[in-house]
C-alpha positions as CSV (number, residue, x, y, z in Angstrom):
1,X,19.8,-35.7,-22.8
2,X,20.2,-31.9,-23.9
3,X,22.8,-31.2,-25.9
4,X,26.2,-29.9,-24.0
5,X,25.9,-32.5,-21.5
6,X,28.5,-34.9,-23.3
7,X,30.9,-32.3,-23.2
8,X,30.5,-30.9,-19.5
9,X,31.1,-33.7,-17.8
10,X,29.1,-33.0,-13.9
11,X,29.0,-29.8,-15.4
12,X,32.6,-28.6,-14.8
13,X,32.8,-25.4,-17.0
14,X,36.8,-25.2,-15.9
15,X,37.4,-29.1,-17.4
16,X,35.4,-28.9,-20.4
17,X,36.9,-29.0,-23.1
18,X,38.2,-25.8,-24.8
19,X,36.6,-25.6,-28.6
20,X,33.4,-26.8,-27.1
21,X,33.5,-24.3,-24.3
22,X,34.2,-21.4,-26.7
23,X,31.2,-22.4,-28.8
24,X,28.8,-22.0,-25.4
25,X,30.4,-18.6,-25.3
26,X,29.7,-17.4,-28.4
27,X,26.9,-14.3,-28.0
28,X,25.0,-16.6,-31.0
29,X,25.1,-19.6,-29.9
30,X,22.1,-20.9,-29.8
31,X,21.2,-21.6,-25.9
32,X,17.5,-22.9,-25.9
33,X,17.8,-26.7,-26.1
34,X,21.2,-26.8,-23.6
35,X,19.5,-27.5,-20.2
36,X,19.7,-30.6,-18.1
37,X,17.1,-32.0,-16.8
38,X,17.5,-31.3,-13.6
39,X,17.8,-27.3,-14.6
40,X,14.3,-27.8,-16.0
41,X,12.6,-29.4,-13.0
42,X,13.9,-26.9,-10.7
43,X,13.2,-23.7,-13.7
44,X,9.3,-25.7,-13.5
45,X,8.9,-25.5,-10.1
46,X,9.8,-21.6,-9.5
47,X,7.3,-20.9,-12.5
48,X,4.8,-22.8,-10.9
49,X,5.2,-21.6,-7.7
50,X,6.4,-17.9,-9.1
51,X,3.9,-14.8,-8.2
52,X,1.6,-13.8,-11.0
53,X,3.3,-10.3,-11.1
54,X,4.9,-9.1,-12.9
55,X,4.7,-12.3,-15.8
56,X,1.3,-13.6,-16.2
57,X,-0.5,-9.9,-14.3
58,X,-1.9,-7.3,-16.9
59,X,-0.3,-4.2,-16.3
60,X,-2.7,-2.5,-13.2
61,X,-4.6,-5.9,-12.8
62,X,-6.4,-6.4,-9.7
63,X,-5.0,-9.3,-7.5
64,X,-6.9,-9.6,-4.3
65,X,-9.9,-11.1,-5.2
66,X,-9.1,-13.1,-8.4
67,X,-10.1,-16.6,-7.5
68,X,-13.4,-18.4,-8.1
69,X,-13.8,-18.0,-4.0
70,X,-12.8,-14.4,-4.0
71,X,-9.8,-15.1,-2.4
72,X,-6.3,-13.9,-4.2
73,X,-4.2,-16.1,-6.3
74,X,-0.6,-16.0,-5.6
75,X,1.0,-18.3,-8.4
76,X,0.4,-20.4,-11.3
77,X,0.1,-23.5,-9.0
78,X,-3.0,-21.7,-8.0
79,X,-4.4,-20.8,-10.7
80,X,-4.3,-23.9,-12.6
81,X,-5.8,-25.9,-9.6
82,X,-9.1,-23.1,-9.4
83,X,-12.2,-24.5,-9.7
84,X,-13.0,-21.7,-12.0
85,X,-10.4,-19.8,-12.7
86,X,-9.9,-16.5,-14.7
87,X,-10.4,-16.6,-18.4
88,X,-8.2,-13.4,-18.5
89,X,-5.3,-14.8,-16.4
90,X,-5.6,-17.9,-18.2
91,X,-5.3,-15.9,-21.4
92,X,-2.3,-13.9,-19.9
93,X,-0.4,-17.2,-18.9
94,X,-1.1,-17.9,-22.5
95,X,0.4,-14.9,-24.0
96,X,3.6,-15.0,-21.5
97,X,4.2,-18.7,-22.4
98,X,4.4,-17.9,-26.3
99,X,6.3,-14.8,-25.8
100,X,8.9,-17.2,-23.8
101,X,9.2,-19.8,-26.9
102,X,12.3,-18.0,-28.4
103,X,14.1,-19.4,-25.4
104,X,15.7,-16.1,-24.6
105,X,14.8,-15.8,-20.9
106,X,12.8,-18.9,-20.3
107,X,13.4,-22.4,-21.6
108,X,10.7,-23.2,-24.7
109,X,10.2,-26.9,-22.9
110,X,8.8,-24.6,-19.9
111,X,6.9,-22.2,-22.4
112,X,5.5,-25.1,-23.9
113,X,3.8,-26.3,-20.5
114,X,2.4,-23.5,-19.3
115,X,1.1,-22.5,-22.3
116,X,-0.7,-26.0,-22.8
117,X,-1.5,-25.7,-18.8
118,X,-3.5,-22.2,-19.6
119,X,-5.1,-23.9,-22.9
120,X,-6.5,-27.3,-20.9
121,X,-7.4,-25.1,-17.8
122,X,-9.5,-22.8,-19.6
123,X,-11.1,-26.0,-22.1
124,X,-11.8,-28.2,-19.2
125,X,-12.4,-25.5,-16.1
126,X,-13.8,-22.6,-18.1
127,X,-15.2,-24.3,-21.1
128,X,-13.5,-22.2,-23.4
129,X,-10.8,-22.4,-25.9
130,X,-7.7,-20.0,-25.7
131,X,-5.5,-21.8,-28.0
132,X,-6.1,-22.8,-31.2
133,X,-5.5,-26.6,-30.9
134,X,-7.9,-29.1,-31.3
135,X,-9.3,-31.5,-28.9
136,X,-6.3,-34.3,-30.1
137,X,-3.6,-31.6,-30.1
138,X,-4.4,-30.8,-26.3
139,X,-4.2,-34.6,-25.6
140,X,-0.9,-34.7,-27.6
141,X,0.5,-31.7,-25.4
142,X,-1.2,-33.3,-22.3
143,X,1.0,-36.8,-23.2
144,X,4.1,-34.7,-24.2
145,X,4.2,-32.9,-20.5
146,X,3.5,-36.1,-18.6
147,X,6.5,-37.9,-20.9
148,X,8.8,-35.2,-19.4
149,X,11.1,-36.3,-16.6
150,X,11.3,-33.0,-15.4
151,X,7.7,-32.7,-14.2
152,X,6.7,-32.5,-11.2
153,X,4.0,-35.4,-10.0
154,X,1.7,-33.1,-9.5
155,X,1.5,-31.2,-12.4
156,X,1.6,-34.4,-14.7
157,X,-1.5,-35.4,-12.7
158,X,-3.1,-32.4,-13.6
159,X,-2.7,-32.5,-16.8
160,X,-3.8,-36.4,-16.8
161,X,-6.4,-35.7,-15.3
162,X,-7.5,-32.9,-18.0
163,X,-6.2,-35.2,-20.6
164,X,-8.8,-37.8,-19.5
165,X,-12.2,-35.3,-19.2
166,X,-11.1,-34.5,-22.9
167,X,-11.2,-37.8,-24.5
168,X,-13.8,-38.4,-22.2
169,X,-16.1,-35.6,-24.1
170,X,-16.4,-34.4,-20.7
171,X,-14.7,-30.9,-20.3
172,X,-17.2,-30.8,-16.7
173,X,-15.3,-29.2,-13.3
């Protein structure tokens, strides 16, 4: 459980207790780790399902057109499940993910998918690497998403299935 939750009991900000509450107050207080999981679930799901723009876009990118079909991809959800998707969207939803790990406007748990979602996508669909993990540090990212509660079924199979083709030696569409 995240810390906060022993002291915000169903989350009741007005019976929580008073030193504790001040502390969550506090402009410094450090915020990234304080989500239930049920915040994260529901914070996954909108990024998944979020539009490209204005996050994972480049500035004036095309987006009509952008799939491996020609078609245009709306969201993440779409671009991770491409057969061949874009190296450079896979390399923006890189760059967004590690510019959310300071937890300021995303949660770093959330981060930390996508940007290992846009690392296996391009190793296993594009046959390239994006990230600079190893082979054994995408399956330890790939075990570390599918251990989270918060995960949708659908993404965790993704990633299983991408976690597979990589110890498999076999990084094939």
């Amino acid at each position: 459980m995240n810390r906060g939750a022993e002291w915000l009991p169903e989350g009741d900000v007005f019976t929580a207790a008073g030193p504790r509450l001040a502390q969550v107050l506090e402009p410094d207080w450090e915020t990234k780790d304080n989500w239930f999981e049920r915040e994260l679930g529901a914070i996954m799901n909108h990024q998944w399902a979020a539009p490209l723009e204005p996050d994972v876009m480049p500035a004036g990118a095309r987006t009509e057109g952008v799939g491996s079909a020609g078609e245009t991809l709306h969201n993440l959800h779409e671009l991770m499940l491409d057969p061949a998707p874009s190296i450079e969207l896979l390399r923006s939803t890189r760059d967004y993910a590690r510019s959310q790990l300071d937890g300021l406007s995303l949660p770093p748990d959330i981060a930390r998918v996508l940007y290992y979602a846009s690392a296996l996508v391009a190793r296993c669909r594009c046959h390239e690497r994006i990230a600079e993990l190893t082979d054994e540090e995408l399956v330890t990212g790939a075990d570390w998403v599918m251990h989270r509660d918060w995960v949708s079924a659908e993404i965790k199979g993704m990633f299983g299935e991408y976690r597979e083709r990589i110890e498999a030696n076999d990084d094939r569409s």
